[in-house]
PyMOL commands that place a pseudoatom at each C-alpha (Angstrom):
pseudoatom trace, name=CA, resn=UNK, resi=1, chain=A, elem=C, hetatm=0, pos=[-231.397, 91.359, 25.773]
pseudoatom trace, name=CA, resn=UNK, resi=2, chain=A, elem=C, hetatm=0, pos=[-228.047, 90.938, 27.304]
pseudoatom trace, name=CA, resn=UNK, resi=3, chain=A, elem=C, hetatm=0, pos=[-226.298, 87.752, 27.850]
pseudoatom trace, name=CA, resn=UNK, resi=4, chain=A, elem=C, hetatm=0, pos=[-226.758, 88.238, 31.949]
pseudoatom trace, name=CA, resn=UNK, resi=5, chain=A, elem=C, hetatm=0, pos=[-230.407, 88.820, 31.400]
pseudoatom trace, name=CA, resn=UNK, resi=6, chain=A, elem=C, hetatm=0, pos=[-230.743, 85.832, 28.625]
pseudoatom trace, name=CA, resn=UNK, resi=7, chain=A, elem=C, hetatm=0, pos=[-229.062, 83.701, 31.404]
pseudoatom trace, name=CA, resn=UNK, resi=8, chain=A, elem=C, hetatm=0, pos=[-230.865, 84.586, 34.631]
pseudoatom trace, name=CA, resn=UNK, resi=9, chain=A, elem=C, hetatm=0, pos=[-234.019, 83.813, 32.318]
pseudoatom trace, name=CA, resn=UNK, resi=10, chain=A, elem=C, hetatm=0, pos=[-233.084, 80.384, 31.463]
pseudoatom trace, name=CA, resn=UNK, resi=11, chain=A, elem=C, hetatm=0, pos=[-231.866, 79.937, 35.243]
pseudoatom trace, name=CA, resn=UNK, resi=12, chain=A, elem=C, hetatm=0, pos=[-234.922, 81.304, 36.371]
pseudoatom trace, name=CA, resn=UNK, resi=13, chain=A, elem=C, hetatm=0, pos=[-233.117, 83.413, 38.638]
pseudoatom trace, name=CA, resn=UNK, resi=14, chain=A, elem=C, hetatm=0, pos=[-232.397, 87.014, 39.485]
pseudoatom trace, name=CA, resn=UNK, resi=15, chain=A, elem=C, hetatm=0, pos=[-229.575, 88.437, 37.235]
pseudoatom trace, name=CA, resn=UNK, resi=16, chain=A, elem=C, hetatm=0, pos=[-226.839, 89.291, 40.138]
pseudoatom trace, name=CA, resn=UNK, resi=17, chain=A, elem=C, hetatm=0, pos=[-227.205, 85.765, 41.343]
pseudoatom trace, name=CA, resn=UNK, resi=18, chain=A, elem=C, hetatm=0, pos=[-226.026, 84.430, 37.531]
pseudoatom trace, name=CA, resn=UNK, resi=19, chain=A, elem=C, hetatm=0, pos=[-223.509, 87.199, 37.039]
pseudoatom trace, name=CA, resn=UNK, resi=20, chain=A, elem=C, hetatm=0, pos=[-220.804, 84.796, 38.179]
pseudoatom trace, name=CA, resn=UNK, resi=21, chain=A, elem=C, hetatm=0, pos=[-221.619, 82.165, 36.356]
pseudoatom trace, name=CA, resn=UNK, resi=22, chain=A, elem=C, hetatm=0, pos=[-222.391, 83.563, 32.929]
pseudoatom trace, name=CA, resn=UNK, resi=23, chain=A, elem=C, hetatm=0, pos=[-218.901, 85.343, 33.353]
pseudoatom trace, name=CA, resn=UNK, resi=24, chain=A, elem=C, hetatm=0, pos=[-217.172, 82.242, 33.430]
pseudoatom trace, name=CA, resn=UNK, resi=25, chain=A, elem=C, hetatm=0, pos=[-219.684, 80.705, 30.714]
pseudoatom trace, name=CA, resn=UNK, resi=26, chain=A, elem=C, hetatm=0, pos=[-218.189, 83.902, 28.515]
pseudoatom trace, name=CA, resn=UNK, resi=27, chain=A, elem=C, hetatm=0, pos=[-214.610, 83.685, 29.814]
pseudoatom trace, name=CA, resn=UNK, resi=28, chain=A, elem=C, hetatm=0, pos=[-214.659, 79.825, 29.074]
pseudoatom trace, name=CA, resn=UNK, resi=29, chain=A, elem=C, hetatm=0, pos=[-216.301, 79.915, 25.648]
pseudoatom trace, name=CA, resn=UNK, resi=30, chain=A, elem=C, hetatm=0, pos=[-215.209, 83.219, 23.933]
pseudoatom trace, name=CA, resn=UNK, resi=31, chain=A, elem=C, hetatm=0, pos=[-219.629, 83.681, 24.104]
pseudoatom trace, name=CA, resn=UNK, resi=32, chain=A, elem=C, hetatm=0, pos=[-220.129, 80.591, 21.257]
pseudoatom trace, name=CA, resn=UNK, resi=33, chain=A, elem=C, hetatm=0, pos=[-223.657, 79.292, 21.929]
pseudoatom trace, name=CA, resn=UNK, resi=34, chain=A, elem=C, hetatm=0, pos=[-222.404, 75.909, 20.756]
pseudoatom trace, name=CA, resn=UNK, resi=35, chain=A, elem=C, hetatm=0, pos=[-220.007, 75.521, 23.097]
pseudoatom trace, name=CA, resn=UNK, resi=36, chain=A, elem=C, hetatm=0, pos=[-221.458, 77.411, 26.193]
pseudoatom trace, name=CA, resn=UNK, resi=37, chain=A, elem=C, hetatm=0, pos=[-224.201, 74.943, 25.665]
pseudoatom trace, name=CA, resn=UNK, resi=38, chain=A, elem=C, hetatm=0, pos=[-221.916, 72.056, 25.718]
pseudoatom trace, name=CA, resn=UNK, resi=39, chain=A, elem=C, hetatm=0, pos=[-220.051, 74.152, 28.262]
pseudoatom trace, name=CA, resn=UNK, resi=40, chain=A, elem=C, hetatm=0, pos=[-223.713, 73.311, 30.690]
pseudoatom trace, name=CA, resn=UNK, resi=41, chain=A, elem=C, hetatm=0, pos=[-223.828, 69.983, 29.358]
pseudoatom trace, name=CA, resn=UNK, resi=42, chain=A, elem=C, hetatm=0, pos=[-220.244, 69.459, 31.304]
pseudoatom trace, name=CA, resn=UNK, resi=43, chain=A, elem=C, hetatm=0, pos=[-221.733, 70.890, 34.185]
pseudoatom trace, name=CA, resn=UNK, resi=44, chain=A, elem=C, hetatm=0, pos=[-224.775, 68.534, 34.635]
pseudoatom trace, name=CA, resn=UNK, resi=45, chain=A, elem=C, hetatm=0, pos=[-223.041, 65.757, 33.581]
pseudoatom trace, name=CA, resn=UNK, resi=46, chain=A, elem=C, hetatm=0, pos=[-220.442, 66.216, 36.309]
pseudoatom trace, name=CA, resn=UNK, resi=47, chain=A, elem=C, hetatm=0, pos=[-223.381, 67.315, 38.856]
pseudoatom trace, name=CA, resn=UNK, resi=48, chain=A, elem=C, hetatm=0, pos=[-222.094, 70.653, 39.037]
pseudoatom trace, name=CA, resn=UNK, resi=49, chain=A, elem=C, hetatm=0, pos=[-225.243, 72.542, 37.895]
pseudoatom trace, name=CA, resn=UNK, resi=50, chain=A, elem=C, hetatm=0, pos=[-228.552, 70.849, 38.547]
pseudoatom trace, name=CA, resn=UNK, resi=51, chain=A, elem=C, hetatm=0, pos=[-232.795, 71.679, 38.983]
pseudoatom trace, name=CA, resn=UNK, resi=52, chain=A, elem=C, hetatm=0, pos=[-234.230, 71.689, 41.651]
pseudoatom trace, name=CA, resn=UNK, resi=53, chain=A, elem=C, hetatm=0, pos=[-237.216, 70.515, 41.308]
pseudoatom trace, name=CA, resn=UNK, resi=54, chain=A, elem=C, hetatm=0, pos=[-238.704, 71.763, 44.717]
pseudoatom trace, name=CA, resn=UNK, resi=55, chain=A, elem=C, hetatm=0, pos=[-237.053, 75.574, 44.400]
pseudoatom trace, name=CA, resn=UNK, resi=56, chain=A, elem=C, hetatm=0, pos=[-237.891, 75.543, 40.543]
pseudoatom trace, name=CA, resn=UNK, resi=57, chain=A, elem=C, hetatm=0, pos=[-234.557, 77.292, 39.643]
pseudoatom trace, name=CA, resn=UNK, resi=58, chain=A, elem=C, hetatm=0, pos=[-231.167, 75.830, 38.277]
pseudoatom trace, name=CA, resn=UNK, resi=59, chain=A, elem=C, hetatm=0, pos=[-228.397, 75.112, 41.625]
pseudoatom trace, name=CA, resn=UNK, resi=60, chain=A, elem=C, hetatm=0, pos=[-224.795, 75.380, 41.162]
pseudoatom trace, name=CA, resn=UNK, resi=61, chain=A, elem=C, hetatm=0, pos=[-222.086, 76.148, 43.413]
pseudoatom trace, name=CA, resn=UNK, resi=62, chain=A, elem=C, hetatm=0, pos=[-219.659, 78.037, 41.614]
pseudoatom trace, name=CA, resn=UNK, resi=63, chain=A, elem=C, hetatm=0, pos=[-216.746, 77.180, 44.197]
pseudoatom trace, name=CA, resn=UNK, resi=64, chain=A, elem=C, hetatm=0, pos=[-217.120, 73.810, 42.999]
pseudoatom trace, name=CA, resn=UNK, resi=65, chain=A, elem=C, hetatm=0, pos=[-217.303, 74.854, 39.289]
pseudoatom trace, name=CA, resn=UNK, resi=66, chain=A, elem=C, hetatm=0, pos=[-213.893, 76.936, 39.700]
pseudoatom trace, name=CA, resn=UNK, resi=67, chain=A, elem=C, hetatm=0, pos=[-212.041, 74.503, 41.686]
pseudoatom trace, name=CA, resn=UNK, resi=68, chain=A, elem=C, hetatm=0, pos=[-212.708, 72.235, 38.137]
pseudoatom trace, name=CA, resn=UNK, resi=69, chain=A, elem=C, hetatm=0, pos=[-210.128, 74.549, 36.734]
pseudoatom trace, name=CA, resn=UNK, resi=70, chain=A, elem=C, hetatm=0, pos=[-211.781, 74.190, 33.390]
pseudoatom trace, name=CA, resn=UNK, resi=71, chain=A, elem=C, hetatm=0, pos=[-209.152, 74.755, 30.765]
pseudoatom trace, name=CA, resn=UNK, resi=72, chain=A, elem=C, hetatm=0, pos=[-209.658, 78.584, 29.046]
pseudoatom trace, name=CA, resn=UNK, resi=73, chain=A, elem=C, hetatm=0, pos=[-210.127, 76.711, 25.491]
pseudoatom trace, name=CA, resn=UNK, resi=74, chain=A, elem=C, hetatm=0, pos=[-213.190, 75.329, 23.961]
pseudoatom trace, name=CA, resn=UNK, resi=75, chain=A, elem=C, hetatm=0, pos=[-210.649, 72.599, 22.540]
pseudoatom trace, name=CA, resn=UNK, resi=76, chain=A, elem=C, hetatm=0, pos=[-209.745, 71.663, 25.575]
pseudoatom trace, name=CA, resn=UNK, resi=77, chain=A, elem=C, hetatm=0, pos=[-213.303, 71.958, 26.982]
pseudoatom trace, name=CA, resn=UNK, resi=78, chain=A, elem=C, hetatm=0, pos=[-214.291, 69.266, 24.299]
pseudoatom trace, name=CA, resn=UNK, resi=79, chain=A, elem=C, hetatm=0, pos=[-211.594, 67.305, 24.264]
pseudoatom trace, name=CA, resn=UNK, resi=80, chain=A, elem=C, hetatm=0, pos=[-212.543, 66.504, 27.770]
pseudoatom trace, name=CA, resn=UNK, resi=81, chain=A, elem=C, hetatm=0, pos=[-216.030, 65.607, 26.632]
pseudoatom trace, name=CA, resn=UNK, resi=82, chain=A, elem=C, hetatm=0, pos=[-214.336, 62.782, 23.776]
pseudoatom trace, name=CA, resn=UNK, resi=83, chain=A, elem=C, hetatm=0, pos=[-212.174, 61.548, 26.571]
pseudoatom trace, name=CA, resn=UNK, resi=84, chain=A, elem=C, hetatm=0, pos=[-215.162, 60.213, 27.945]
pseudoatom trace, name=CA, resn=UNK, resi=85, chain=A, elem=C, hetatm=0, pos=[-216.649, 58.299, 25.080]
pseudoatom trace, name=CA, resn=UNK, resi=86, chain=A, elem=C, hetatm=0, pos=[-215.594, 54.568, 24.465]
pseudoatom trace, name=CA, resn=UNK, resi=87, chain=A, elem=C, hetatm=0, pos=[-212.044, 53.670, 23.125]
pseudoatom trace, name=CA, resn=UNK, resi=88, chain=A, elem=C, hetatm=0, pos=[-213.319, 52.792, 20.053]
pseudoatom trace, name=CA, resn=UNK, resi=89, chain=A, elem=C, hetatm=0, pos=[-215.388, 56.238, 19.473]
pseudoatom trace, name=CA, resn=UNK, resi=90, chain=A, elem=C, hetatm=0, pos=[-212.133, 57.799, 20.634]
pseudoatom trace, name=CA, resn=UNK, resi=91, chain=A, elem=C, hetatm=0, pos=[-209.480, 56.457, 18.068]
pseudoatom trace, name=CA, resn=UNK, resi=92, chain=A, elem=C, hetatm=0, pos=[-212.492, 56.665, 15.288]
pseudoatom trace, name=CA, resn=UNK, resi=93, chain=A, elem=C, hetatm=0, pos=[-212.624, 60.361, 15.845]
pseudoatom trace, name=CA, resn=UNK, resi=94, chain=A, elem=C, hetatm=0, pos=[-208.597, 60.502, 15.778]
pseudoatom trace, name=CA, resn=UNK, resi=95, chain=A, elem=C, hetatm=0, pos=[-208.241, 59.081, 12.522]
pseudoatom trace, name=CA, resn=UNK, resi=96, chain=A, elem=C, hetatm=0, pos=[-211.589, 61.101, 11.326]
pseudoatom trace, name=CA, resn=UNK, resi=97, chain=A, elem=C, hetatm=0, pos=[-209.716, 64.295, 12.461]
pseudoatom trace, name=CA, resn=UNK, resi=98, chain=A, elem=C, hetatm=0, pos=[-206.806, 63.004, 10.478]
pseudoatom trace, name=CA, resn=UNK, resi=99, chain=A, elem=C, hetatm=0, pos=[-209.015, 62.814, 6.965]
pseudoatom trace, name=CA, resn=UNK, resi=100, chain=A, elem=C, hetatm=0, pos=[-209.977, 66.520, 7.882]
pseudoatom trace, name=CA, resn=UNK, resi=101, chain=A, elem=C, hetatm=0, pos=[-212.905, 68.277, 9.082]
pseudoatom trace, name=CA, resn=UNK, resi=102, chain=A, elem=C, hetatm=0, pos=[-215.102, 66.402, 6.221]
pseudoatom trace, name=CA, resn=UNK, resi=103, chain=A, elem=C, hetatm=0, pos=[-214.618, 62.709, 5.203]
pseudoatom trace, name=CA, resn=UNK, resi=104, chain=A, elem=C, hetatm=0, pos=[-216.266, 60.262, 2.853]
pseudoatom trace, name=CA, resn=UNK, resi=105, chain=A, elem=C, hetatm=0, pos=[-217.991, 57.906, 4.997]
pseudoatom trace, name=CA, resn=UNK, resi=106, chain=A, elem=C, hetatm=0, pos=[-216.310, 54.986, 2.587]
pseudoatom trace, name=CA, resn=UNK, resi=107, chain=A, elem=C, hetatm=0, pos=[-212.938, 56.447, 3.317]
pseudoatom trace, name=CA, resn=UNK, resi=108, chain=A, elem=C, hetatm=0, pos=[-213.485, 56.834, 7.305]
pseudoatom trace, name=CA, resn=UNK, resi=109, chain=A, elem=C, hetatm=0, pos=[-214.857, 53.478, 7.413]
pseudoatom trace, name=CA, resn=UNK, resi=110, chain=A, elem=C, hetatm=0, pos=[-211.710, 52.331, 5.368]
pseudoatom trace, name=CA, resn=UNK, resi=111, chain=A, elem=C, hetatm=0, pos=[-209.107, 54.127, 7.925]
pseudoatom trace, name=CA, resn=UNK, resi=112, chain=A, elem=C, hetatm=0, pos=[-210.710, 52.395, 10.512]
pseudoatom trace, name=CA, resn=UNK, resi=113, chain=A, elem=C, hetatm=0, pos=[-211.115, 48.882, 9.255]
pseudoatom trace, name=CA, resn=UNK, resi=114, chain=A, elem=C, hetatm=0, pos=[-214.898, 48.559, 8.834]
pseudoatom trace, name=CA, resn=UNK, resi=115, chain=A, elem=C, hetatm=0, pos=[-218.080, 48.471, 6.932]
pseudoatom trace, name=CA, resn=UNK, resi=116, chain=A, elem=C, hetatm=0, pos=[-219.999, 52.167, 6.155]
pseudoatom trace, name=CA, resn=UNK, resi=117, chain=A, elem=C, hetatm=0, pos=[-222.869, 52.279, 9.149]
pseudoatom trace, name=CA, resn=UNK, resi=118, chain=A, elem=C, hetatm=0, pos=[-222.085, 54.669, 10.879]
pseudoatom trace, name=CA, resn=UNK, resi=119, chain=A, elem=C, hetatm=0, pos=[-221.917, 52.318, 14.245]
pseudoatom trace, name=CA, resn=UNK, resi=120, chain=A, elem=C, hetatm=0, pos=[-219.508, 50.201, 12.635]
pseudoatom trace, name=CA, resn=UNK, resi=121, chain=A, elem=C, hetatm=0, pos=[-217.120, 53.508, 12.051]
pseudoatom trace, name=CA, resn=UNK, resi=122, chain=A, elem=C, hetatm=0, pos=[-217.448, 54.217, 15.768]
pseudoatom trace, name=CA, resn=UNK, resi=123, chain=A, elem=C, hetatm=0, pos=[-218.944, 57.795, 15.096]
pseudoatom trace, name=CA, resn=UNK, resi=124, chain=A, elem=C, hetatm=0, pos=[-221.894, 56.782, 16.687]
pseudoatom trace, name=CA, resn=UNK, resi=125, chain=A, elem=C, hetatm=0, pos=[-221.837, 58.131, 20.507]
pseudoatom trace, name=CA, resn=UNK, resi=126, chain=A, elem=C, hetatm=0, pos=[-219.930, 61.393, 18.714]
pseudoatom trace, name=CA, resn=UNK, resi=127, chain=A, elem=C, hetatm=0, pos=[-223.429, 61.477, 15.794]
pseudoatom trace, name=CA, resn=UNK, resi=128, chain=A, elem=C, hetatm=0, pos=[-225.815, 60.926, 18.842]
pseudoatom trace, name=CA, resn=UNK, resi=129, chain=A, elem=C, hetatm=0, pos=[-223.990, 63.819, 20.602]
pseudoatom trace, name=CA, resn=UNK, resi=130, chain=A, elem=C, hetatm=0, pos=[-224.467, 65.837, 18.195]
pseudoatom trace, name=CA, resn=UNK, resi=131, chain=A, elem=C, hetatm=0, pos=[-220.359, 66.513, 17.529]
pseudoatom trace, name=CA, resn=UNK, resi=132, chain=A, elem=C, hetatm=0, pos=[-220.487, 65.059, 14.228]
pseudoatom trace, name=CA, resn=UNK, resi=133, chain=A, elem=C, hetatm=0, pos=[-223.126, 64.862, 11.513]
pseudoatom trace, name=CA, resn=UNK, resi=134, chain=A, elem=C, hetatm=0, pos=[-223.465, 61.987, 8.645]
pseudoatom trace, name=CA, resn=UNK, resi=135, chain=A, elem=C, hetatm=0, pos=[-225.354, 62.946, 5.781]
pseudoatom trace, name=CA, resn=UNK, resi=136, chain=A, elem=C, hetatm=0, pos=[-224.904, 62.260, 1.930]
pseudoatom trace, name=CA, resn=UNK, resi=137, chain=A, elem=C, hetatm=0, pos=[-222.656, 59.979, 2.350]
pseudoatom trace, name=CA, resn=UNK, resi=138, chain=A, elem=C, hetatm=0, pos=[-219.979, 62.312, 4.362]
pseudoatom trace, name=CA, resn=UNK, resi=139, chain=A, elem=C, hetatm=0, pos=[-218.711, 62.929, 7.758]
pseudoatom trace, name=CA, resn=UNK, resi=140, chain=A, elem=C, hetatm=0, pos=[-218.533, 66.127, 9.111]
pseudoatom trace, name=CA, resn=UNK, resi=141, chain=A, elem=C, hetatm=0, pos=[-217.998, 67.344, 12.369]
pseudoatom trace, name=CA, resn=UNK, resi=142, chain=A, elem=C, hetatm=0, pos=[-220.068, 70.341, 13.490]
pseudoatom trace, name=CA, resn=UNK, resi=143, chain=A, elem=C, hetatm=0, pos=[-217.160, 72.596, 14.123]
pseudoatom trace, name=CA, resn=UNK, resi=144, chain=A, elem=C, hetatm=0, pos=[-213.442, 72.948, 13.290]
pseudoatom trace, name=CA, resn=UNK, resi=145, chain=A, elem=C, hetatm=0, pos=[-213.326, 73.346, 17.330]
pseudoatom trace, name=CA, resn=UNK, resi=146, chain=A, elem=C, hetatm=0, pos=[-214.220, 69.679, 17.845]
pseudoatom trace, name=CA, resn=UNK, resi=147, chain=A, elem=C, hetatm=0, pos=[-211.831, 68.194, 15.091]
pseudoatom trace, name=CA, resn=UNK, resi=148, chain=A, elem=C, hetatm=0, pos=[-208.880, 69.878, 16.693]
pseudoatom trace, name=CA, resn=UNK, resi=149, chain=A, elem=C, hetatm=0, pos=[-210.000, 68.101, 20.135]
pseudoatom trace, name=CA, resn=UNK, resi=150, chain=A, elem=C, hetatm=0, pos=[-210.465, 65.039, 18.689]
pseudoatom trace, name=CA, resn=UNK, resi=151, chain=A, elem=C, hetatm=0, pos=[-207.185, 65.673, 17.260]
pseudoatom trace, name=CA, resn=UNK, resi=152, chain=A, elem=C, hetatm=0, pos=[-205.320, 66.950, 20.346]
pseudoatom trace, name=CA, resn=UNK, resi=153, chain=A, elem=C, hetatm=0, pos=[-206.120, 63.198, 21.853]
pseudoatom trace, name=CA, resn=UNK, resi=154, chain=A, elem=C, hetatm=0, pos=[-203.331, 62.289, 19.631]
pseudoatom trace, name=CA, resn=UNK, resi=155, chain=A, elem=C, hetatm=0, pos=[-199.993, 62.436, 21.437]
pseudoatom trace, name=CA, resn=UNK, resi=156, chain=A, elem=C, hetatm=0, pos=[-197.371, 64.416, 19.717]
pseudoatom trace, name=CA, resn=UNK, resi=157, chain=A, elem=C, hetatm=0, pos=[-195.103, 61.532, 19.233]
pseudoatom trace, name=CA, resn=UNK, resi=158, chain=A, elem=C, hetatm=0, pos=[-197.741, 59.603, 17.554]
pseudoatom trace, name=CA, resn=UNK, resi=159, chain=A, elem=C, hetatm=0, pos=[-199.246, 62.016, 15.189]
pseudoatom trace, name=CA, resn=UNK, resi=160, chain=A, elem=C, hetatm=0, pos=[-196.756, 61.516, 12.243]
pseudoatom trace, name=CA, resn=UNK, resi=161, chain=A, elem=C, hetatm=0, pos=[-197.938, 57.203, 12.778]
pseudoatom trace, name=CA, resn=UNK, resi=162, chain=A, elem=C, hetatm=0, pos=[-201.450, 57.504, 13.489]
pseudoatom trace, name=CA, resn=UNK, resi=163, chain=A, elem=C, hetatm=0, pos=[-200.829, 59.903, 9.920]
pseudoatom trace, name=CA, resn=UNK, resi=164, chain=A, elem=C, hetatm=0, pos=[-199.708, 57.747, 7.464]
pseudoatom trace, name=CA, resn=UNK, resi=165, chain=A, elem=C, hetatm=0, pos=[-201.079, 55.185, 9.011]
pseudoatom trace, name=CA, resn=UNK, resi=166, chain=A, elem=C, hetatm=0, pos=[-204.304, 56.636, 8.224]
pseudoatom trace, name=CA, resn=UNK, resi=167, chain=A, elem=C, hetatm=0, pos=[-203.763, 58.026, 4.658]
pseudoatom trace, name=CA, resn=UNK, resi=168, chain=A, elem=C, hetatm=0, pos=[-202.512, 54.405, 3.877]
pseudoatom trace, name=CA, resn=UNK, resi=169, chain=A, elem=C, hetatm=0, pos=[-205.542, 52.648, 4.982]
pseudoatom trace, name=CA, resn=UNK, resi=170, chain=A, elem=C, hetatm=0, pos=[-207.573, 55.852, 2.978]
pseudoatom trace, name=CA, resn=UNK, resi=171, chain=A, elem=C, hetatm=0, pos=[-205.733, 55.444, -0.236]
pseudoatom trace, name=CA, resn=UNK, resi=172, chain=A, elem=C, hetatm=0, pos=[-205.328, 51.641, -0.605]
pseudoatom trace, name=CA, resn=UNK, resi=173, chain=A, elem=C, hetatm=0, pos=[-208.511, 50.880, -1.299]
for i in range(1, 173): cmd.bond("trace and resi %d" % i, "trace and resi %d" % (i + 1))
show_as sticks, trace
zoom trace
C-alpha cells in the first residue's frame, strides 16, 4: 500500500484530496513514522488538522499548514514541540542531552539538583510524551532526533557552560 493510499485511509478520505498533505508529511519528515506522527500531533495541537465529527473525515486547510512555514528538519520540528513544555522540563532535557542520548537516572538527577523520580528530574511531561523512556534505572530518549532538539535549545554561547557545568554536577558525586 502506498503512503498516499495508507494516508487517505487514516483520513478517511479520497487519495487526491490527501496528496497535498502527505507530500508535505514526507517532505517534512524524510517518511519517519515517528516523527510524521508527531508531525500530526503538531497539527492538532495547533488546530491545524482536526475531525469532524459531523463529516466523519479529518479537516485541514493546508494554506494554513504552509503559511506555518514548518522548518524542513525533524530537529527543528521537535524542538518546537520541547519549547512548549515547562521551564523546568526544558533545562532538564538540556542537561539530559548533555549526558548523551542515555543517562543513569542517578547521574541526571545529580546534573539537575534532585532526587531519582523521575518527576523530580523534570523528565516527566517529556516520559508522558513519549520523547523519553525510563527504565532500569536509565534515561533514554527515543531517538537521537529528539536529543539533538533538546540540545539545539541550548544557545551557542552557552553550550561550553551549561557543559561543564553539567559534567561537574555528574562527576562530583
Amino acid at each position: 500500500m502506498s503512503g498516499f493510499a495508507i494516508a487517505s485511509d487514516a483520513m478517511h478520505c479520497e487519495p487526491e484530496r490527501v496528496r497535498p498533505l502527505a507530500q508535505l508529511v514526507q517532505e517534512k519528515t524524510g517518511g519517519n513514522p515517528f516523527f510524521a506522527i508527531q508531525f500530526f500531533t503538531t497539527l492538532a495541537d495547533e488546530g491545524l488538522l482536526a475531525f469532524d465529527p459531523v463529516t466523519r473525515a479529518w479537516q485541514w486547510k493546508m494554506d494554513r499548514i504552509r503559511a506555518k512555514n514548518y522548518a524542513d528538519n525533524v530537529v527543528d520540528l521537535m524542538a518546537g514541540k520541547l519549547k512548549r513544555f515547562t521551564g523546568i522540563s526544558q533545562e532538564a532535557l538540556k542537561q539530559f542531552a548533555c549526558l548523551g542520548n542515555v543517562a543513569a537516572t542517578a547521574n541526571l538527577a545529580r546534573v539537575h539538583g534532585t532526587t531519582e523520580r523521575s518527576d523530580a528530574c523534570g523528565t516527566l511531561e517529556a516520559v508522558r510524551a513519549g520523547l523519553v523512556f525510563r527504565e532500569d534505572g536509565v534515561y533514554r530518549f527515543l531517538h537521537d532526533r529528539i536529543q539533538q532538539a533538546a540540545y539545539s535549545l541550548i544557545a551557542d554561547e552557552q553550550r561550553a557552560d551549561v557543559h561543564c557545568a553539567s559534567a561537574v554536577r555528574c562527576w562530583r558525586a
